[in-house]
N, CA and C atoms as an extended XYZ file, in Angstrom:
312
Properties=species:S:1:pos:R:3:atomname:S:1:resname:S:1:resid:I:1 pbc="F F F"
N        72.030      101.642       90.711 N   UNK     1
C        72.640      101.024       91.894 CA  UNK     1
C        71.590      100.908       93.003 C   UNK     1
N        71.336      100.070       93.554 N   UNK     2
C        70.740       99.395       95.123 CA  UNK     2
C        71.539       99.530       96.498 C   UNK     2
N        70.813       99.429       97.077 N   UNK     3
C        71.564       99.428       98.143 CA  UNK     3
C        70.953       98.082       99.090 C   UNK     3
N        71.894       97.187       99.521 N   UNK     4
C        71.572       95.972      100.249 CA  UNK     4
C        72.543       96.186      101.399 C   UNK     4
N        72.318       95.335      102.576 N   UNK     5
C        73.146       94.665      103.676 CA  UNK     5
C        73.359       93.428      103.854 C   UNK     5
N        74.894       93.288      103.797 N   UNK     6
C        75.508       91.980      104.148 CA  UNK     6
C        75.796       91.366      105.734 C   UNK     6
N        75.339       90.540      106.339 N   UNK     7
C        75.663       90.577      107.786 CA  UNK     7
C        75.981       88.818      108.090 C   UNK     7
N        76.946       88.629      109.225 N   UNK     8
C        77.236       87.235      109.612 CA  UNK     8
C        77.223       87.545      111.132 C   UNK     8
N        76.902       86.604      111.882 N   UNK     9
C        76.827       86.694      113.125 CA  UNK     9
C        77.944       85.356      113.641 C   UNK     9
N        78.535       85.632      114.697 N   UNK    10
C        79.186       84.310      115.783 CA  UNK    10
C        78.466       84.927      116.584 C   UNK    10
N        78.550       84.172      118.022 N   UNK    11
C        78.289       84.161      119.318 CA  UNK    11
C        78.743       85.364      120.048 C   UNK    11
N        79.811       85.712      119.539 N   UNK    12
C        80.446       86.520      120.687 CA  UNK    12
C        80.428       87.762      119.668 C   UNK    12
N        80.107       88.253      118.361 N   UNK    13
C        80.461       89.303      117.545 CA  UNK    13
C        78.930       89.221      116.073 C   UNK    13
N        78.609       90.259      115.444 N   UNK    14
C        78.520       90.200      114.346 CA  UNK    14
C        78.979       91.459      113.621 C   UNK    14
N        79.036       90.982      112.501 N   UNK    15
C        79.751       92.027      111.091 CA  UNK    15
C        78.174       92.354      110.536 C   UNK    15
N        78.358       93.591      110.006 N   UNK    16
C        77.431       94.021      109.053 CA  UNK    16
C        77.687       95.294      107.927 C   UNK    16
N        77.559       94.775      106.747 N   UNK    17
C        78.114       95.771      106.022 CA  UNK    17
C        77.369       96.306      104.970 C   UNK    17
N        76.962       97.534      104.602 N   UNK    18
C        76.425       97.747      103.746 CA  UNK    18
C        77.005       98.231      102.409 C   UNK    18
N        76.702       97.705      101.515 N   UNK    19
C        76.656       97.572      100.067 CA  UNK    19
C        75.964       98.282       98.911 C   UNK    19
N        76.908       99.182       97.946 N   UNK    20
C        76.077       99.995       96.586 CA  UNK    20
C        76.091       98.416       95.352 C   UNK    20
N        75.383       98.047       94.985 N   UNK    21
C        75.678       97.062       93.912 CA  UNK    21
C        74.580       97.470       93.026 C   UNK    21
N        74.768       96.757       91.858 N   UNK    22
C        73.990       96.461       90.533 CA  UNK    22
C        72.860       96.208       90.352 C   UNK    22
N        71.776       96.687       90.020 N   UNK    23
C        71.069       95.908       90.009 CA  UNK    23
C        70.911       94.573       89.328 C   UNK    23
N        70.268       93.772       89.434 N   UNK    24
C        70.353       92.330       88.939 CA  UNK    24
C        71.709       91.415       89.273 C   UNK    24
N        72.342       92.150       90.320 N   UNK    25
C        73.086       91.124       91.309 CA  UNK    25
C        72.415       90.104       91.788 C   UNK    25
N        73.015       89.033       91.945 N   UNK    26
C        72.569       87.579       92.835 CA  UNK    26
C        73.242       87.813       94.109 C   UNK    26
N        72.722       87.045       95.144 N   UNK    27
C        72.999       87.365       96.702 CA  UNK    27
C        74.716       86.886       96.557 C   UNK    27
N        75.311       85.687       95.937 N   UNK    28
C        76.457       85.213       95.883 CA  UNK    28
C        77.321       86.290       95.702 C   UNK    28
N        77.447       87.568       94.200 N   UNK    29
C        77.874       88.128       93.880 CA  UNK    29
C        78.040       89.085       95.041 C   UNK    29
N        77.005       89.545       95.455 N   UNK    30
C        76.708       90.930       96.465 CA  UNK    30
C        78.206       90.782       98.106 C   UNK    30
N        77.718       88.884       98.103 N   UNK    31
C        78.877       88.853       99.503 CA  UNK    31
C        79.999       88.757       98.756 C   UNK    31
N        80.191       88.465       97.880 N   UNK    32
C        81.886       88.241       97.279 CA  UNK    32
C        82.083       89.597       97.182 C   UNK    32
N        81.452       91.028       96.680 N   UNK    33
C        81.794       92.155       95.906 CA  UNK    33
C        82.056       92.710       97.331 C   UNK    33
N        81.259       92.370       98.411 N   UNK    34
C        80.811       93.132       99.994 CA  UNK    34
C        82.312       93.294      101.073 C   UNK    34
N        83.277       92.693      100.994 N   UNK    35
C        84.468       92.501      101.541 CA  UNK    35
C        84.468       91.971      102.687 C   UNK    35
N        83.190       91.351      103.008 N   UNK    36
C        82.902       89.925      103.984 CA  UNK    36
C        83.887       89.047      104.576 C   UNK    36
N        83.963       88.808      103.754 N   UNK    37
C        85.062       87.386      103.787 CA  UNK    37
C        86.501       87.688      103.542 C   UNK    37
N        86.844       88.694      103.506 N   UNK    38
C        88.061       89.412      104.255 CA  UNK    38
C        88.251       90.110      105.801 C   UNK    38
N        86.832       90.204      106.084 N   UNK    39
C        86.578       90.699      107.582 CA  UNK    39
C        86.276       89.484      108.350 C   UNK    39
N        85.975       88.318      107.723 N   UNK    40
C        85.677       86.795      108.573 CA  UNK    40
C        86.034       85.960      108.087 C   UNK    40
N        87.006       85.944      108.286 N   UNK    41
C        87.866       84.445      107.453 CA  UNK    41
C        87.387       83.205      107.784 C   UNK    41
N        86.307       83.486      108.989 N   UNK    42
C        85.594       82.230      109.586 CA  UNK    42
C        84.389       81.780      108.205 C   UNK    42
N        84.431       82.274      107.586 N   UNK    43
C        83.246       82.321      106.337 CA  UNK    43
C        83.827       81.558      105.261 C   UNK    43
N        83.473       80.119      105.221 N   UNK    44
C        83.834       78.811      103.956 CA  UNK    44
C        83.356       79.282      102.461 C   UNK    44
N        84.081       80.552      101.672 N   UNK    45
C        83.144       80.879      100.127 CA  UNK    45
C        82.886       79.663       99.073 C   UNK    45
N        83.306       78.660       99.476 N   UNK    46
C        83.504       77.446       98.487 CA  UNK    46
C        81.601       76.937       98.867 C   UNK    46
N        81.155       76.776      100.571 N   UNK    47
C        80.105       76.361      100.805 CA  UNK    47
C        79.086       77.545      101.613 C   UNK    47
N        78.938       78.279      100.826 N   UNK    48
C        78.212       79.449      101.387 CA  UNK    48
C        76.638       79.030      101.346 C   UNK    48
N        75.561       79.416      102.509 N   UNK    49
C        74.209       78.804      102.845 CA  UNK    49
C        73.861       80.322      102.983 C   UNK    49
N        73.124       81.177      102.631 N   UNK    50
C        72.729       82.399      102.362 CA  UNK    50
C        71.338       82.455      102.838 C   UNK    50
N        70.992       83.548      103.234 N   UNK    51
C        68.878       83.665      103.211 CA  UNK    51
C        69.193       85.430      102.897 C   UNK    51
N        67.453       85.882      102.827 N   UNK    52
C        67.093       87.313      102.604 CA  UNK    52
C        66.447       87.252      103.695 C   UNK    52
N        66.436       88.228      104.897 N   UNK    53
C        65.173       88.358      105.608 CA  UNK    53
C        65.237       87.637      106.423 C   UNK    53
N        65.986       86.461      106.731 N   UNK    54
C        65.644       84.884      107.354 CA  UNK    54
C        64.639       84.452      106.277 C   UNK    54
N        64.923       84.157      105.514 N   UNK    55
C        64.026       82.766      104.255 CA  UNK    55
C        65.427       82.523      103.525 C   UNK    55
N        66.093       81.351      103.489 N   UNK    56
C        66.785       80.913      102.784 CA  UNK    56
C        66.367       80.805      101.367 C   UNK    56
N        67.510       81.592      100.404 N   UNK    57
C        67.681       81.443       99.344 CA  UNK    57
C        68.887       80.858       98.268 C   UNK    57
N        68.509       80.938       97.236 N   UNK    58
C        69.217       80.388       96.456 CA  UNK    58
C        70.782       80.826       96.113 C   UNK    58
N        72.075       80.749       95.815 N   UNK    59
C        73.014       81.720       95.354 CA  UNK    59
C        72.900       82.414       94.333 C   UNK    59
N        71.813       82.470       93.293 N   UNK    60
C        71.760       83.036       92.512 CA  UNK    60
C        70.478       83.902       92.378 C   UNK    60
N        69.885       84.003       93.376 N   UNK    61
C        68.946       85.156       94.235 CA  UNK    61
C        69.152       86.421       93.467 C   UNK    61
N        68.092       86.681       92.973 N   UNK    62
C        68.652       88.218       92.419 CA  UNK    62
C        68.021       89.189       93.673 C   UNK    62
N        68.912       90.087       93.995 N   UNK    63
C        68.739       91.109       95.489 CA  UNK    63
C        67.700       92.229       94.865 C   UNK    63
N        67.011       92.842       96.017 N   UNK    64
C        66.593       93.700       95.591 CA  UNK    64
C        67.294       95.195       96.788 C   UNK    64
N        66.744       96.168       96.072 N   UNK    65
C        67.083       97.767       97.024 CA  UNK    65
C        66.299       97.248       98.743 C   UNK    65
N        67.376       97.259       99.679 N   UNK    66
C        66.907       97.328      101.003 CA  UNK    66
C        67.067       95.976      101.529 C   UNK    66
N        67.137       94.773      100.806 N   UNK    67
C        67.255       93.371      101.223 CA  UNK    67
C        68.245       93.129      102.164 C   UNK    67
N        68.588       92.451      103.150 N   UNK    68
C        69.650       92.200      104.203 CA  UNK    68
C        70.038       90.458      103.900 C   UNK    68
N        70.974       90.400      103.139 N   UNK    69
C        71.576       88.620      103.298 CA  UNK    69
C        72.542       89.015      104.240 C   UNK    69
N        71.558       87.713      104.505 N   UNK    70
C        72.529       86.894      106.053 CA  UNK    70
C        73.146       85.800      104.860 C   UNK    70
N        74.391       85.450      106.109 N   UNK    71
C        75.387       84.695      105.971 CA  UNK    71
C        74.987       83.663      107.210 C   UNK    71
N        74.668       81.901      106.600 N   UNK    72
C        74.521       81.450      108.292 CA  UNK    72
C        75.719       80.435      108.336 C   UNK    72
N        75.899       80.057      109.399 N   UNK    73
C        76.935       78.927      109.982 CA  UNK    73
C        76.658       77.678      109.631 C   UNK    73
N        77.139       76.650      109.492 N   UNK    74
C        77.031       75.197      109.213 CA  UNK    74
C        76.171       75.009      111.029 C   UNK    74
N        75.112       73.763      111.227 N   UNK    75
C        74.871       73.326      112.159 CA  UNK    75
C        75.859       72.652      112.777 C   UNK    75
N        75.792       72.989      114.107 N   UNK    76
C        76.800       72.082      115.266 CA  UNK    76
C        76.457       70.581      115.204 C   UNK    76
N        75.051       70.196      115.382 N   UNK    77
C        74.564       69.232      115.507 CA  UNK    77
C        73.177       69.141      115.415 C   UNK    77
N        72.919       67.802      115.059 N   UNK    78
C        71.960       67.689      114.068 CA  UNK    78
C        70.660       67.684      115.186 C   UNK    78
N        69.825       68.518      114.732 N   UNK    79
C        68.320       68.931      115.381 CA  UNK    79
C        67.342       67.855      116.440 C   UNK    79
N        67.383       66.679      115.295 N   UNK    80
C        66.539       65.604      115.504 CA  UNK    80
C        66.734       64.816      116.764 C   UNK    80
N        68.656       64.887      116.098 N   UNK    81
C        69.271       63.649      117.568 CA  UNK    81
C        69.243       64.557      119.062 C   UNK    81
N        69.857       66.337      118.597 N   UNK    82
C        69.553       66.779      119.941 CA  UNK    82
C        68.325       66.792      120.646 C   UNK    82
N        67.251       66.920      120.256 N   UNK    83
C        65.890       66.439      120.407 CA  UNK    83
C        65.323       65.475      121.062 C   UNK    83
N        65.812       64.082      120.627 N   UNK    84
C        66.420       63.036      120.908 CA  UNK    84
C        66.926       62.196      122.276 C   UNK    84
N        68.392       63.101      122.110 N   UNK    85
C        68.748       63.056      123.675 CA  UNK    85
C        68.218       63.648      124.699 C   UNK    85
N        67.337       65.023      124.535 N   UNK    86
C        66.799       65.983      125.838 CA  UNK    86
C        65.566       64.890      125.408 C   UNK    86
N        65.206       64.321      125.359 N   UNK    87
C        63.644       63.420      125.368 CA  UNK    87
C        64.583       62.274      126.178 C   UNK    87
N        65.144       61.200      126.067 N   UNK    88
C        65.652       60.341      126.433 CA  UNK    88
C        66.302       61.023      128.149 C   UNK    88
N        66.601       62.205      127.962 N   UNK    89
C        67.373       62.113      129.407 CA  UNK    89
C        65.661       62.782      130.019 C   UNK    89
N        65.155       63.002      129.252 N   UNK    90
C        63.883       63.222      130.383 CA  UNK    90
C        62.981       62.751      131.130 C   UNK    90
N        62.925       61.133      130.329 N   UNK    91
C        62.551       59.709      130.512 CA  UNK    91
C        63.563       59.433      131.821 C   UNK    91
N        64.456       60.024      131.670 N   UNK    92
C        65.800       58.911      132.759 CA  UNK    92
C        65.719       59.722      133.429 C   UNK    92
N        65.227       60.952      134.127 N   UNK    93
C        64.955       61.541      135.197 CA  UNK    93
C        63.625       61.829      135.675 C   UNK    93
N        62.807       61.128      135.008 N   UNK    94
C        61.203       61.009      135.539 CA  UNK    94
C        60.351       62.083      135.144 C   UNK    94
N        60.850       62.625      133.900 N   UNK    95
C        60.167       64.208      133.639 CA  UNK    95
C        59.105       63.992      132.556 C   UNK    95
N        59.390       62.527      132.029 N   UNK    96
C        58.697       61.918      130.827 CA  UNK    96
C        58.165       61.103      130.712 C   UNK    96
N        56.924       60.012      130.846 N   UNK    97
C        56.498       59.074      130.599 CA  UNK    97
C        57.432       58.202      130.144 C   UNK    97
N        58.131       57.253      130.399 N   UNK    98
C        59.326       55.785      129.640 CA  UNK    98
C        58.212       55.638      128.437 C   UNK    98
N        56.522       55.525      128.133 N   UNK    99
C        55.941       54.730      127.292 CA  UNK    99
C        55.749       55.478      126.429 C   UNK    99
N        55.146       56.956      126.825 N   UNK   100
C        54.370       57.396      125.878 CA  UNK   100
C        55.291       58.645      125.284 C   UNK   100
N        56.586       59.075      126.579 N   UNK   101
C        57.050       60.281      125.788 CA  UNK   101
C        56.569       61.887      126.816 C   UNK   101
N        54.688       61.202      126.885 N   UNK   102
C        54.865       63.021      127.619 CA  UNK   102
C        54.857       63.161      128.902 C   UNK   102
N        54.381       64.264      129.679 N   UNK   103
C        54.632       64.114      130.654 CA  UNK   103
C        54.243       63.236      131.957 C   UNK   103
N        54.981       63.337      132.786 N   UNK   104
C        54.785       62.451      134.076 CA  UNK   104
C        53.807       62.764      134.847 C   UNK   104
């Protein structure tokens, strides 16, 4: 048996739970066995996005003794366009070059 940590964060709270499992568990198995997703019903098991460490991995990740999977959230909105708009409103308040983008 290993010992890993399961953890999910919101804004206002996070869960963290630690776990005896198998060795040659996959990270998928570890949060289903972990009782996660009875403590956060906010947690979609059908579309689960997993990492070790912060490095996203696979669901079928085999864990090792001491590893911490995170559980992450779906994005609010997409990176590029928010990016995007704080560039465009920076142009429209004189903080940005209109031509080139950098600064004024």
């Amino acid at each position: 048996m290993i010992k890993v940590e399961v953890v999910f964060a919101l804004p206002e709270k996070a869960t963290s739970l630690t776990v005896d499992v198998a060795e040659g568990t996959s990270a998928e198995h570890v949060v289903m066995q972990s009782g996660i997703l009875e403590k956060c019903p906010e947690i979609d098991p059908t579309d689960l996005s997993l990492g070790i460490w912060n490095r996203t991995v696979k669901l079928h990740q085999v864990v090792k003794e001491g590893d911490r999977i995170e559980i992450y959230r779906p994005l609010i909105a997409d990176p590029k366009e928010a990016r995007r708009r704080r560039a465009d409103k920076a142009k429209e308040e004189g903080r940005a070059n209109k031509i080139t983008g950098g600064r004024a």
